[in-house]
C-alpha positions, 0 to 999 in steps of 0.5 A: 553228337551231330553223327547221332543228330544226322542219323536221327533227323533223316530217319525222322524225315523218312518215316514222316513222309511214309507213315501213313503207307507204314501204318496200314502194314503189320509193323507198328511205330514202336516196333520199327523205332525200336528195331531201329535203334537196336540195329544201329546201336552198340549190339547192331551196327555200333554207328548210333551211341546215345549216351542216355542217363536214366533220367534223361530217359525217364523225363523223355518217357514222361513227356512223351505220355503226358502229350500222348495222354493229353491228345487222345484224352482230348480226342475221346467221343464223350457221348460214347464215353458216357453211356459206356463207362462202365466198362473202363470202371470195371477194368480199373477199379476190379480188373487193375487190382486182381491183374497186379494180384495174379501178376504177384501170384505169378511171380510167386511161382516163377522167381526163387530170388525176389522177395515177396515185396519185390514181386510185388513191385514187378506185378505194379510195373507190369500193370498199367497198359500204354496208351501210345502203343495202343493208339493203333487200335483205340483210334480205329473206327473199324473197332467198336466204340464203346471198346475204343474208349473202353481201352483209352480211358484204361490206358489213360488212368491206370499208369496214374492208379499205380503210380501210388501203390508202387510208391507204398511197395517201394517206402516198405522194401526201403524200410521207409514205412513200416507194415502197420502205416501201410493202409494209412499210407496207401490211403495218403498216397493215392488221395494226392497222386489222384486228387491233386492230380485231377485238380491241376489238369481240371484248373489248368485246362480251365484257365488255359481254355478261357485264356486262349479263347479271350486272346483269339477274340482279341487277335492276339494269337499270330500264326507262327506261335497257335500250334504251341499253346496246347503242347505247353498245356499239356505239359504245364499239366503233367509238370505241375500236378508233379511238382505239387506231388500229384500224378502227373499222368492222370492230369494230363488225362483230365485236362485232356478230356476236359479240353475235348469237351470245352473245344469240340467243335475245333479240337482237331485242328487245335491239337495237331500240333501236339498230336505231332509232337507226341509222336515225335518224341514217342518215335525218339524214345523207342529208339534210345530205348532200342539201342541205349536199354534193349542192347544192355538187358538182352544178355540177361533174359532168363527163362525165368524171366521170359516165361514171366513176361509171356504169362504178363503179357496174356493170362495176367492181362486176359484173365482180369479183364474177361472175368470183370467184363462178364455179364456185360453186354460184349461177346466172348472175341470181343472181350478176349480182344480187349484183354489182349490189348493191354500193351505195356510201354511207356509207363513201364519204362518210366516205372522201371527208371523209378525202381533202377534208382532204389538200388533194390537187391532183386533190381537187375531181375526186375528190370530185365524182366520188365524190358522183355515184357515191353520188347515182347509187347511192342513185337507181339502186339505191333504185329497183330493190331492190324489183323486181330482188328480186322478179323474183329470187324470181319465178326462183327459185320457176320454177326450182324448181317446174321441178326438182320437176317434173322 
């Protein structure tokens, strides 16, 4: 334990005091954590052994997005967000359901072993894009805002939207639901993992915020305890709307936007503290994920199930989100841009935990397919934020110098 414990507190300490020279390289957090973990880990050098249950993993996951949904919720521009949402409408109301479709047709084609409902559950899994592997480019003023908080609002909300019709597929392949209550349970589903889930991030952020407000007033809060307040909330917000089966995901993301707005004026400061605790816990899950998942599923990468993950990754991701971007105002690189950023992360690893545990027959197929996916995503889009958002901007500046011109 305190060998694991070394080895991880130095290598914290090593990227803190690096991260912002790291961060301006082709190599993104993700990407290092990972290979870190992979190196040191059973199939590396054997020195790091994290014995992580599944559930351990998952709750770490959870956490991790929850604080990372909150802070970039919180640090949206809600004046951009306003006169460009409907680009996040269509992504998530046309673009999720036809990705999770032609994710399923794929699949149809690809996997002779997996039920039809299981492919379907693959296609879920796949589905909803990471916010914290695309903080790298949402948080790029070089990007155009309206596509930054395009693609926040899309991470934020679209891993909460899966989380009941990946809940539908699994009640039907257990048996646990049958075909003619399926519409009725899909309605169900999806009113309380959203509506619950919204009304305990919006209820929660209220009180917190008023609370907080009254207690500074009063000089109440003392200097070594003002950076725990808003980690807590956002927490209390994912924790709750759980508990009262709501999604938790989607109210940290209220609770997050909401927050931004009540706390605009002071919001950054505020949310250090939690901005750097996400990282943190997001730095340690890629690691366990590298040494504790990547070394397991290595060996059971098929060519069935590496063609899956590439086709995930680019024509099932890409295709969507440049049919339901056409007619809109946006240029043929910007809307493959925005198609190509659909990293696949966290979600994904906490959807797979979900699915590990139903002891499906097809489940080792899935689950290896759904790692790869994520390993080729943290690889593929870790290496080319940097330069795609440069050579994005490069474009952007050309054409407008030319339209000056003209």
């Amino acid at each position: 334990m305190y060998e694991n414990m070394a080895i991880l507190a130095v290598f914290v300490f090593l990227y803190s005091i690096a991260s912002g020279g790291l961060e301006r390289t082709p190599v993104n957090g993700a990407l290092l954590f990972a290979a870190f973990g992979l190196a040191l880990g059973p199939l590396g050098l054997g020195i790091l052994s994290l014995n992580v249950d599944t559930e351990g993993l998952r709750t770490l996951a959870e956490l991790t997005l929850a604080l990372v949904l909150f802070t970039d919720a919180a640090n949206a521009n809600l004046g951009v967000l306003k006169k460009s949402f409907h680009i996040p409408q269509r992504l998530l109301l046309i673009g999720l359901p036809l990705t999770i479709l032609l994710g399923f047709g794929v699949g149809v084609l690809v996997f002779d072993g997996l039920t039809l409902l299981e492919i379907a559950i693959l296609a879920t899994m796949l589905a909803p894009t990471d916010a914290a592997l695309g903080k790298a480019v949402v948080t790029n003023e070089a990007v155009p805002s309206n596509i930054r908080e395009g693609l926040n609002v899309e991470s934020g909300l679209n891993d909460g939207i899966c989380v009941p019709i990946l809940f539908v597929f699994l009640a039907l392949v257990t048996a646990t639901g049958t075909e003619t209550s399926t519409p009725v349970l899909a309605m169900k589903l999806v009113a309380e993992e959203i509506g619950i889930g919204v009304a305990v991030g919006v209820g929660l952020t209220v009180l917190g915020s008023w609370l907080g407000t009254k207690f500074a007033d009063r000089g109440w809060i003392t200097e070594t305890w003002r950076q725990l307040p808003v980690p807590a909330l956002a927490v209390a917000c994912f924790a709750v709307a759980q508990w009262l089966g709501g999604s938790g995901f989607i109210a940290a993301f209220a609770g997050g936007l909401l927050f931004g707005g009540l706390t605009k004026h002071h919001k950054h400061r505020l949310l250090l503290a939690a901005e750097g605790t996400g990282d943190t816990l997001a730095l340690i899950t890629w690691v366990v994920f590298g040494a504790a998942v990547v070394g397991q599923a290595v060996g059971s990468f098929s060519w069935e199930v590496v063609l899956y993950a590439v086709l995930s990754l680019t024509v099932v991701r890409m295709l969507p989100v440049f049919l339901v971007l056409t007619g809109m105002k946006l240029r043929t690189d910007e809307k493959l841009f925005m198609g190509w950023f659909g990293p696949r992360g966290l979600a994904s690893i906490v959807f797979a935990v979900i699915v590990l545990n139903e002891h499906l027959a097809g489940g080792s197929t899935i689950i290896s397919t759904v790692v790869c996916t994520i390993v080729l995503s943290v690889i593929a889009h870790g290496l080319s934020a940097n330069p795609l958002v440069a050579a994005l901007a490069a474009r952007i500046k050309a054409s407008a110098g030319k339209a000056t011109a003209g």
